[in-house]
N, C-alpha and C positions, 0 to 999 in steps of 0.2 A: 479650501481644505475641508471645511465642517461637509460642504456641500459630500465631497467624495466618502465621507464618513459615513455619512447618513446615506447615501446609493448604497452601500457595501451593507450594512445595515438591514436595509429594505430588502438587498437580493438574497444573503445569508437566510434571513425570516423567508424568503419565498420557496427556499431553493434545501432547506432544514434538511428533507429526509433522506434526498437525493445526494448530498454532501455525505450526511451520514452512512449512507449505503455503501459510497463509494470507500470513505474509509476502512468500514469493515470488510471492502474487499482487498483495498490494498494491503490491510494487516491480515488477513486469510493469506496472501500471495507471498507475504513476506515471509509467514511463519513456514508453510509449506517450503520458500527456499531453502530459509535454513534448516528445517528436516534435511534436504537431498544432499545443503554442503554435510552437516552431519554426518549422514551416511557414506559421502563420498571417503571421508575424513577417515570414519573409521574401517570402512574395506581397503585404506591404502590405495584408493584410484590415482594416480599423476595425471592425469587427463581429465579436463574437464567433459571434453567430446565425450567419453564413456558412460557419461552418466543417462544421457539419452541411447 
């Protein structure tokens, strides 16, 4: 188990900025959805289809 600790460890430290990127993409894509439900919300859309 220490062994798998320590790979995770090692690849985290290799892999730092690339992780980090990704997060602030995936929080950029999240906020953006919840803009569209937002807006969905408040024009009264019933269809999700409509929003594209």
């Amino acid at each position: 188990m220490a062994a798998l600790c320590t790979a995770l460890a090692y690849y985290y430290d290799d892999h730092r900025e690339e992780l980090a990127d990704r997060e602030r993409a995936d929080e950029s894509a999240r906020q953006e959805g919840e803009r569209r439900i937002r807006t969905l919300v408040a024009n009264g859309t019933e269809s999700v289809e409509e929003a594209d």
